[in-house]
C-alpha positions as CSV (number, residue, x, y, z in Angstrom):
1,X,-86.9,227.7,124.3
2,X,-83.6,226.2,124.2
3,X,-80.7,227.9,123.7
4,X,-78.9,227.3,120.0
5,X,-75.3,228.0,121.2
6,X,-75.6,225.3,124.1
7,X,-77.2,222.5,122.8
8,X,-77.6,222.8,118.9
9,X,-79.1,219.6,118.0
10,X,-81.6,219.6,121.3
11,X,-85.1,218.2,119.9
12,X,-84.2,217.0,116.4
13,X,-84.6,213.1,117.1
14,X,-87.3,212.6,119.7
15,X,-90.6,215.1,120.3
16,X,-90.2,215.3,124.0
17,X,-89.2,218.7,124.2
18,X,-92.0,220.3,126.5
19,X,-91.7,223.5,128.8
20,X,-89.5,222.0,131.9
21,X,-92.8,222.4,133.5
22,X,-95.5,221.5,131.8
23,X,-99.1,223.0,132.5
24,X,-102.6,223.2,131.3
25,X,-101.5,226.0,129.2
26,X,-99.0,224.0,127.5
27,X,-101.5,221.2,126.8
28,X,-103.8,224.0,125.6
29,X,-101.2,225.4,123.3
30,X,-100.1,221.4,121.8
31,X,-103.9,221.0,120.9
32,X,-104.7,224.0,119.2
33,X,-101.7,223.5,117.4
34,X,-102.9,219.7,116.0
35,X,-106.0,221.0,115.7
36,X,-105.3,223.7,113.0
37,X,-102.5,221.6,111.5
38,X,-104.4,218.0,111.3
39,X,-106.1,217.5,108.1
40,X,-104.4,219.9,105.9
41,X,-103.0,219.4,102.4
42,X,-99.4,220.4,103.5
43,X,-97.2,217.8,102.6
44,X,-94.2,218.5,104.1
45,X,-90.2,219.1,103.1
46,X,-89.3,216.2,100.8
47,X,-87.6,212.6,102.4
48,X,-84.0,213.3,102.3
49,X,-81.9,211.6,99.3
50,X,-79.2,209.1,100.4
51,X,-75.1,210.0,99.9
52,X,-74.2,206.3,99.1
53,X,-76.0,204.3,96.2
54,X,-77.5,201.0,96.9
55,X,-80.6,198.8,96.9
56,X,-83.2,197.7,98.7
57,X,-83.3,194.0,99.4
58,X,-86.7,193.8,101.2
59,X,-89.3,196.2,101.4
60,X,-91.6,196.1,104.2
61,X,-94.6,198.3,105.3
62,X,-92.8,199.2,108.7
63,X,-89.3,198.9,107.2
64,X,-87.0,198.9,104.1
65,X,-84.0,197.0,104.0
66,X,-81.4,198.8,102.2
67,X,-78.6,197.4,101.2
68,X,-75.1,198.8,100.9
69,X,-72.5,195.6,100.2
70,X,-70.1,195.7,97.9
71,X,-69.8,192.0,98.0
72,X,-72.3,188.9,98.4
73,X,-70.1,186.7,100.7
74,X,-69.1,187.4,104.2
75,X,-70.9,188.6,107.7
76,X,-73.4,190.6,107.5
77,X,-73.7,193.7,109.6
78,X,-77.0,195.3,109.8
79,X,-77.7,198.9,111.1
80,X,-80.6,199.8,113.5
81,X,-81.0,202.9,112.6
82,X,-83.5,205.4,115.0
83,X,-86.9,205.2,114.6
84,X,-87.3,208.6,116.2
85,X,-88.0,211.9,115.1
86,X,-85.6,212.2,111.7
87,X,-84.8,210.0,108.7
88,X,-82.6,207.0,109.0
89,X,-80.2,208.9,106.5
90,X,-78.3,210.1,109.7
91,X,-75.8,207.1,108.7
92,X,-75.5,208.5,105.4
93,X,-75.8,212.3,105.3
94,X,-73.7,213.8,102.7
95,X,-69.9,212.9,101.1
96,X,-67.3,213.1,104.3
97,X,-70.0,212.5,106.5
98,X,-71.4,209.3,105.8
99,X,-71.1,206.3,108.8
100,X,-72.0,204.1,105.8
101,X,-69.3,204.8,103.8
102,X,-66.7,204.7,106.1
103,X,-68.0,201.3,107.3
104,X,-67.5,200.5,103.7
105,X,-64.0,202.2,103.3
106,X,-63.3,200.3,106.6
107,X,-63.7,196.8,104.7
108,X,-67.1,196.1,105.8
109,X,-68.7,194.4,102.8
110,X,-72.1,193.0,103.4
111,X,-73.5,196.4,104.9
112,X,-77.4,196.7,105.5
113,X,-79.6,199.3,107.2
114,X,-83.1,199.9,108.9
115,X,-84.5,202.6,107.2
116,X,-87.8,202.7,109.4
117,X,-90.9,203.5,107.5
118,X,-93.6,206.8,109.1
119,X,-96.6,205.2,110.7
120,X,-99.8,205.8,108.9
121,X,-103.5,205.3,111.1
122,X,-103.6,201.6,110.5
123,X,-100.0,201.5,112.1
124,X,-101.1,203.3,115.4
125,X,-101.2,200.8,117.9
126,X,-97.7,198.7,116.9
127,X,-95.7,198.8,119.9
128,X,-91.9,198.2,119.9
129,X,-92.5,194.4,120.3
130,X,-94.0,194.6,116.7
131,X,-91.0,196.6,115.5
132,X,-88.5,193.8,117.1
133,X,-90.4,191.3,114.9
134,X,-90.1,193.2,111.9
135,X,-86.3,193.2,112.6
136,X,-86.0,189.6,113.5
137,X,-87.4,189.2,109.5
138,X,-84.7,191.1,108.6
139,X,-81.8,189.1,109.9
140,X,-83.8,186.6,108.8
141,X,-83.6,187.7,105.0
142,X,-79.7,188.4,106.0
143,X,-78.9,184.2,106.6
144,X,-80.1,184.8,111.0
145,X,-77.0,186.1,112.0
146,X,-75.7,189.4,111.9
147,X,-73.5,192.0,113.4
148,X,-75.5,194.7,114.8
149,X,-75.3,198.3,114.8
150,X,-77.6,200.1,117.3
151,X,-77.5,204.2,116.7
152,X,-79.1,205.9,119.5
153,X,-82.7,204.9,120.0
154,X,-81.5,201.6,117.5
155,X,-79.0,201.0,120.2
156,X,-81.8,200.2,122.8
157,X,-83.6,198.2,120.4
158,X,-80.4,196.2,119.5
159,X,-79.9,195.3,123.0
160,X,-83.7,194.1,123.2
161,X,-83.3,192.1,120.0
162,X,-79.6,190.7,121.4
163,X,-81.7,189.6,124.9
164,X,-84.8,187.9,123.0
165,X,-82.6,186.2,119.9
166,X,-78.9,186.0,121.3
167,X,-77.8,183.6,118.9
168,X,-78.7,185.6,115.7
169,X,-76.0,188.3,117.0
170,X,-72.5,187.3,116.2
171,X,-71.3,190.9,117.8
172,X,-73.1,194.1,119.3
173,X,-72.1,197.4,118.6
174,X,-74.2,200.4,120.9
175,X,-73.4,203.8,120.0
176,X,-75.2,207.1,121.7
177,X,-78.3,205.0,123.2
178,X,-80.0,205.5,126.7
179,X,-80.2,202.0,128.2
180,X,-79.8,202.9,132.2
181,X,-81.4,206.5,131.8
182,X,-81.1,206.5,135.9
183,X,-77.5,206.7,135.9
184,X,-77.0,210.2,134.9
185,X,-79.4,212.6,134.1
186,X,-79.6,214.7,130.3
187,X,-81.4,217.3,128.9
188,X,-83.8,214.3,127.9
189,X,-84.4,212.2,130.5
190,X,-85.3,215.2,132.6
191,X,-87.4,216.5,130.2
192,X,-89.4,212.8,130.0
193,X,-89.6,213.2,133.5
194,X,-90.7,216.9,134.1
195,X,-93.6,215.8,131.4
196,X,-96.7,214.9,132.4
197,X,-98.1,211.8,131.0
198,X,-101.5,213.4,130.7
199,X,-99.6,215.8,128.0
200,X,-98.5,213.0,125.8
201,X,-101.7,211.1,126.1
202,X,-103.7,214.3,124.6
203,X,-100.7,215.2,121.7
204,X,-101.5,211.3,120.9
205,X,-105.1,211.5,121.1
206,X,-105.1,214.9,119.0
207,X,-103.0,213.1,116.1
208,X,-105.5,210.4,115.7
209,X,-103.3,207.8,117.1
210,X,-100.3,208.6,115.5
211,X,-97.5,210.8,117.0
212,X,-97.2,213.8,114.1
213,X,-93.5,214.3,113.4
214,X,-94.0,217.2,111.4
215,X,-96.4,218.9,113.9
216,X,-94.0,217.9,117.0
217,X,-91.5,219.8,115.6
218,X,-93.3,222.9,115.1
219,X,-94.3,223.0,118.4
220,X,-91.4,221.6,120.1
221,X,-88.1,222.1,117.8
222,X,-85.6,224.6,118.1
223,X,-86.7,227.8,115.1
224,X,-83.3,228.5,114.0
225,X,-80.1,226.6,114.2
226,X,-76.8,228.7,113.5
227,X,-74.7,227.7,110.8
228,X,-71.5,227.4,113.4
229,X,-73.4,225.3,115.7
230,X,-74.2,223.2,112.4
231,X,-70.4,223.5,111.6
232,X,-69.2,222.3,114.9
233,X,-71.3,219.1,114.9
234,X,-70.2,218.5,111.4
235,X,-66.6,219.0,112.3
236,X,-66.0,220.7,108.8
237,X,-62.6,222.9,108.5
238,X,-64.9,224.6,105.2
239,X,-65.3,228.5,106.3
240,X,-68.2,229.8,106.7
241,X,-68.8,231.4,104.1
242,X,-67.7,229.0,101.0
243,X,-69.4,227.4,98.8
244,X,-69.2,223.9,100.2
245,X,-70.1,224.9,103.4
246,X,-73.5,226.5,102.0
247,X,-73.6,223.3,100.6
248,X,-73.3,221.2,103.5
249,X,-75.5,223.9,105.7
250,X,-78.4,223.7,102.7
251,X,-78.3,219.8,103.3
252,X,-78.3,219.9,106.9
253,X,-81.4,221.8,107.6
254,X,-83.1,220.1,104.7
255,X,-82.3,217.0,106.5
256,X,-83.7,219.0,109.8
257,X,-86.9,219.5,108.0
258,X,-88.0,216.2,107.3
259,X,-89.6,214.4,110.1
260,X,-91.2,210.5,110.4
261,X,-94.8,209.5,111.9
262,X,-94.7,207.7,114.7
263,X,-97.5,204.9,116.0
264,X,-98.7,206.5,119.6
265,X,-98.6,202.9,121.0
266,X,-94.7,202.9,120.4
267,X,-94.3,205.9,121.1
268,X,-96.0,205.6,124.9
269,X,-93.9,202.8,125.5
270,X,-90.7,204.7,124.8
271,X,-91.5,207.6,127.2
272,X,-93.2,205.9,129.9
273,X,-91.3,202.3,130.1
274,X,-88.0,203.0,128.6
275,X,-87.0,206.5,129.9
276,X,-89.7,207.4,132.5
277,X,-89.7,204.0,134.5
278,X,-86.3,202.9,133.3
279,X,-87.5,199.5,132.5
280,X,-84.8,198.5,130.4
281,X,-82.2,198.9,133.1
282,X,-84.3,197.3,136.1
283,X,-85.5,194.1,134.1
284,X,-89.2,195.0,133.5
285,X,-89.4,195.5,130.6
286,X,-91.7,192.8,128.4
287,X,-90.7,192.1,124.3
288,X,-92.2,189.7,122.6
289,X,-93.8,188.0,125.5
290,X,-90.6,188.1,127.8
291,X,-89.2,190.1,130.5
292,X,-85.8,191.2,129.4
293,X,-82.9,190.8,131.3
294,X,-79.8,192.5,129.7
295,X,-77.5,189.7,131.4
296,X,-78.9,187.7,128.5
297,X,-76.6,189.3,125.9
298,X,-73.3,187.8,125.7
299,X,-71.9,188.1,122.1
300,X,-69.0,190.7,122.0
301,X,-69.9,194.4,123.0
302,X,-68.5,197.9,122.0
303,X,-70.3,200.6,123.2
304,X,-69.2,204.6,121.9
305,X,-70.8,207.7,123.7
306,X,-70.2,211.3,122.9
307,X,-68.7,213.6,125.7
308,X,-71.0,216.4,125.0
309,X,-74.3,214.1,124.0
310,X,-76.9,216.5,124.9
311,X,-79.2,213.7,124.8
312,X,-77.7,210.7,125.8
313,X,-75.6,211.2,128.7
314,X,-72.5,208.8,128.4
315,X,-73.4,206.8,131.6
316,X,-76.0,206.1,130.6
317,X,-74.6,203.6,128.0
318,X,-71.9,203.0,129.6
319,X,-74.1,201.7,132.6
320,X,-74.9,198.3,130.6
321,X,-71.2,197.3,131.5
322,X,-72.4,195.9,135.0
323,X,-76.1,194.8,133.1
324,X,-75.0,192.6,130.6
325,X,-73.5,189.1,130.6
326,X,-71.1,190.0,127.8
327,X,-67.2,188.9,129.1
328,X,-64.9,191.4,130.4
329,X,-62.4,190.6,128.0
330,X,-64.7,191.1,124.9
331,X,-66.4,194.1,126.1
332,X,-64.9,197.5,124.4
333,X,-66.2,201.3,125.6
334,X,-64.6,204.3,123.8
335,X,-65.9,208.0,125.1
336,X,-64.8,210.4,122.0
337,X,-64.8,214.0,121.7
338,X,-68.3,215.4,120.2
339,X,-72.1,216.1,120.3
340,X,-74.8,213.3,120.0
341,X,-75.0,213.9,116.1
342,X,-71.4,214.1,115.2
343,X,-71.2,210.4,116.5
344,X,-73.0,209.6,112.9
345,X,-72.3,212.6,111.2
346,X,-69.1,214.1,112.1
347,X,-66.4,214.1,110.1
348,X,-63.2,213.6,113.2
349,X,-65.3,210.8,114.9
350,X,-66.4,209.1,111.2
351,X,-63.0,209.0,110.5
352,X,-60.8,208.4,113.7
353,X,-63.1,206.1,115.7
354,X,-65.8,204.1,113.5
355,X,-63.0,202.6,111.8
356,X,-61.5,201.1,114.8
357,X,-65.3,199.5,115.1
358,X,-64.9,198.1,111.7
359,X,-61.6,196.7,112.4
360,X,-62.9,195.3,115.6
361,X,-66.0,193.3,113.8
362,X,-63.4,192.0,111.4
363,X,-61.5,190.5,113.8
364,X,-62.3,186.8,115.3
365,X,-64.0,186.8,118.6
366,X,-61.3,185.8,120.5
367,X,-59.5,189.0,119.4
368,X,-61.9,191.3,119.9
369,X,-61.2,192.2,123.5
């Protein structure tokens, strides 16, 4: 198991956190796990609440829209969110560590969000080429042209959708995403890649189809996260011991509990043609009928990686540089100080470098680089 001090937030968005090696006996353990846990009445932790009111403008079975303007004129910028392992309320945790209300406070106006629905059976064999349509009906409902926020596993998915309908993206923002997971390793792609296939093809099989969040978790997730790890990748000055710490902490791990379903069809694709064969990077990779080919994307590109992402190692998004076709002079990279969830959650980065994002979708495209 991992250890808590190193990597605090290892495992909490994507259930690929086998044994380094795994072995018969490990596939022995994930299926008498699913097998006693499949079927039973347990519910589950409750959905977390949301920190910033709004509404939902369209409701899908894959995916709400929610929507978080404060004004009906203007661009609209749409959040990917991750459609991993946790709820898309990463962007809008708690008070002082909401990405959606800094946006907001930033001057962002027409503000949206993916908030990715949990696959049920019928949903088990949509791939990510249904999950690009379902957000090419979102920009749709949005006027078909949006500025687009990818947050990690969104960020790949935004550069897909930016490759197979450039001109709905007026600008591109990619924030903690693997999209060249070849040019550094992390704690995750080496994990994908000391995984057998045969493992995740019997943890799919054993849900029925559908990747079991919940069930993942158990088996995979870290048991106990200290409450000064949880501090750190808040980046809260509140001691340890006050009342609005225990506040924050009680939030945090109920937020920790919750997990989403995932179709096993998606979820195949991810491991084996985004992360194990790296098929974003090398141009293999089909969406919607088409090979993508990242030099496609040209609107205006700022990319943010965290220096101590345990799961996204910063080269790894930083690699695109050379991929896509976006001009020098309107491409922007910042590396800030932090952990892969206090790019979304963390109070120093929320309010020292998302702002600078806002200001830099605000401005005109020819004063953006």
């Amino acid at each position: 198991m991992y250890e808590v001090r190193q990597v605090p937030q290892l495992a909490m968005f994507w259930p690929l956190l086998a044994a380094a090696s795994a072995n018969e006996s490990t596939a022995l353990l994930v299926r008498e796990f699913v097998e006693r846990a499949v079927g039973t009445n347990d519910e589950g932790p409750p959905e977390p609440g949301w920190g910033t009111s709004h509404t939902v403008k369209l409701d899908l079975k894959m995916v709400s829209l929610r929507d978080f303007s404060t004004e009906s004129e203007g661009p609209a910028v749409l959040l990917c969110a991750p459609f991993a392992l946790h709820s898309a309320t990463v962007a809008d945790f708690a008070p002082g560590h909401s990405l959606i209300a800094t946006l907001r406070s930033a001057g962002l106006k027409r503000l949206f969000l993916t908030d990715w629905r949990p696959a049920c059976l019928d949903m088990r064999y949509l791939g990510i080429s249904d999950y690009l349509a379902a957000l090419n009906v979102l920009v749709d409902e949005l006027g078909g042209l949006v500025d687009l926020i990818g947050l990690c596993q969104g960020g790949w998915m935004s550069m897909l959708y930016a490759v197979r309908f450039p001109a709905k993206v007026r600008k591109l923002v990619v924030a903690g995403a693997p999209i060249d997971v070849a040019a550094e390793q992390s704690n995750m792609s080496t994990l994908v890649n000391a995984t057998p296939s045969a493992l995740i093809t019997e943890f799919i099989k054993l849900g029925k189809g559908i990747v079991l969040g919940r069930m993942v978790k158990d088996v995979w997730g870290l048991k106990t996260i200290s409450p000064e790890s949880i501090r750190q990748m808040l980046g809260t000055d509140e001691p340890l011991d006050s009342a609005k710490f225990a506040h924050l902490l009680s939030l945090f791990l109920a937020w920790n509990a919750w997990t989403t379903n995932l179709p096993g069809s998606y979820f195949r694709e991810v491991v084996e043609n985004l992360y194990r064969h790296n098929e974003l990077a090398t141009g293999n990779f089909v969406a919607l009928g088409q090979k993508i080919n990242l030099a496609r994307v040209k609107a205006p590109l700022f990319m943010m990686a965290a220096q101590d992402d345990e799961l996204v190692a910063p080269a790894q998004l930083f690699a695109a540089e050379r991929l896509v076709g976006t001009p020098s002079g309107q491409l922007q990279k910042a590396l800030v100080p932090g952990s892969h969830l206090g790019l979304f959650m963390g109070r120093p980065i929320l309010k020292e470098y998302w702002p600078v994002i806002a200001n830099w979708l605000l401005a005109s495209p020819q004063n953006t680089a």
